[in-house]
C-alpha positions, 0 to 999 in steps of 0.5 A: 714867369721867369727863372729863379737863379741868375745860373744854369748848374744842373736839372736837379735845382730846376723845377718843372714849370721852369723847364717848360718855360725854356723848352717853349721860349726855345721853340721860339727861338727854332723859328728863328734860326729858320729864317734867312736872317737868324741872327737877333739883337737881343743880347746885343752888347753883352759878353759871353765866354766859354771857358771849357777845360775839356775837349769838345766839339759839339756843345763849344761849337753849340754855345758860341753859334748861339750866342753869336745868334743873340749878339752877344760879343764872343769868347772862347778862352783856350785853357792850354795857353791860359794862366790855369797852366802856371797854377792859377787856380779856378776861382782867379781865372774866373774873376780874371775873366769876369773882370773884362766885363763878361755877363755870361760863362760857360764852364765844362770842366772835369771836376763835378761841382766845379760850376757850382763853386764859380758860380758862389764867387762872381755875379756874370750867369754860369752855365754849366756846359758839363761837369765831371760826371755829375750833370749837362743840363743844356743836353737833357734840355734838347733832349726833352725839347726834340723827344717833345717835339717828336711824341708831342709830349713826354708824360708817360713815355717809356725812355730806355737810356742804355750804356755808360750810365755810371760815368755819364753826365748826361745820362744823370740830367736826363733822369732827373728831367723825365722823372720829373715830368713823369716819364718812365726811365729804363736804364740798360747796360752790364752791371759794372755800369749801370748798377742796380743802386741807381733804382733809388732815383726812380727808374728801372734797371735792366742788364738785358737789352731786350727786355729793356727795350720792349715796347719803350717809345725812345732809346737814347745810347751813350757813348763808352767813355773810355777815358773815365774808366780805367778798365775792367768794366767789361771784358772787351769793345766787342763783347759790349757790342754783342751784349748791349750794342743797338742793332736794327734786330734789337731796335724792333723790340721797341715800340714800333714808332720808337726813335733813336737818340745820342748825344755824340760823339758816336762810336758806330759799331760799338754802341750802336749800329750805322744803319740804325744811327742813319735810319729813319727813326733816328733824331741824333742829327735833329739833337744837334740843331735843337741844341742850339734854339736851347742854348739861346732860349737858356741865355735870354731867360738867364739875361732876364733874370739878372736884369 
């Protein structure tokens, strides 16, 4: 079996066969990376670049180690010294770049949709590293690929994703994955962001922690991403952290072997607390590693299909 699309746009064009088929090609690739030698010639002689318009530590980081790791020949193009900043419009720099011969091509950008336009103007694969607030489909990947490898299965799984949800690309790639696989989706957090029109992608809404978290096998928590807000979602940091902040207290309303995830960067205190973001249910630094057996299994696939 191999993937339908030369691209990597989001979870929702995804179907479930293809989603197991990357989450078990990445176990195989985890093996690898435990190796004392990690790296493997498979995309030896290929070129990927990563053309990120937003900040980011973890998923660039993420990409350009697993490329390396296949061999692939890296580049990480920096968008404020680029063209972009005298007018150059997407679509230029990206056949700009395709033109130097690159096969792959991460975007993150700030706009939804805006991987899904290059992807219609050059042939290299685009992966879609984050787009506005639409998806992150690499993230909810990993996530099902360490929520597999903890439970051993994410088939009737209570999965509470509390926080920003109305902003959160994240959280909008998770859904459509665990729903697929028929997980029951809880979303928790004030109504300003989570609101309740969110019911119609077939999850529950909660704006109450507590009965949000009973007796749910993984609490995932989202960052508050303040620089998509503006203000007024709630009336302060310390207020959120009172009403929907994870606590160790809170934690024991979940199912007693329940783990805890994030996909960073945290704010402790805020969304959730030090001794429960270290504990020993926590999994946040296990997202991390899987992340990269992930990428690298999205990258062979997606070199499979094109050749």
């Amino acid at each position: 079996m191999k993937l339908s699309s030369k691209d990597l746009l989001g979870i929702k064009e995804l179907t479930k066969d293809e989603i197991i088929l990357i989450l078990n090609t990445a176990s195989g690739f985890k093996d690898v990376l435990k190796r004392d030698i990690k790296k493997v010639p498979a995309l030896r002689g290929k070129t990927a670049v990563n053309l990120f318009f937003e900040p980011s530590t973890r998923t660039r980081t993420s990409f350009e180690l697993a490329e390396k790791r296949l061999s692939l020949d890296v580049l990480n193009l920096s968008v404020t010294t680029s063209s972009v900043v005298k007018g150059e419009s997407l679509i230029d720099t990206a056949l700009n770049v395709q033109a130097l011969g690159s096969d792959f091509m991460v975007i993150r950008h700030s706009s939804s949709g805006a991987p899904h336009l290059i992807s219609r103007h050059i042939n290299a694969s685009v992966i879609n590293g984050g787009d506005g607030i639409n998806e992150h489909p690499t993230q909810a990947l990993l996530d099902a690929f360490t929520i597999k490898e903890k439970t051993g299965r994410i088939e009737g799984l209570k999965v509470a994703i509390v926080g920003d949800i109305l902003h959160s690309r994240v959280a909008k790639s998770n859904i459509y994955l665990l729903t697929k696989f028929g997980a029951e989706v809880r979303l928790i957090g004030p109504p300003t962001l989570v609101p309740r029109e969110l019911e119609k992608l077939g999850v529950r809404v909660f704006h109450d922690m507590d009965s949000g978290l009973d007796g749910v096998n993984v609490v995932m928590v989202l960052r508050i991403q303040m620089e998509r807000q503006g203000r007024g979602f709630f009336p302060s940091t310390l207020e959120y952290s009172k009403n929907w902040g994870l606590t160790s207290e809170r934690f024991f309303k979940a199912d007693m072997d329940a783990i805890v995830m994030h996909p960073g960067p945290m704010n402790r205190g805020l969304e959730v607390a030090s001794d429960v973001a270290d504990g020993p249910r926590s999994v946040i630094l296990e997202q991390v590693t899987n992340g990269l057996a992930v990428r690298m299994a999205v990258m062979y696939l997606l070199a499979g299909e094109r050749e």
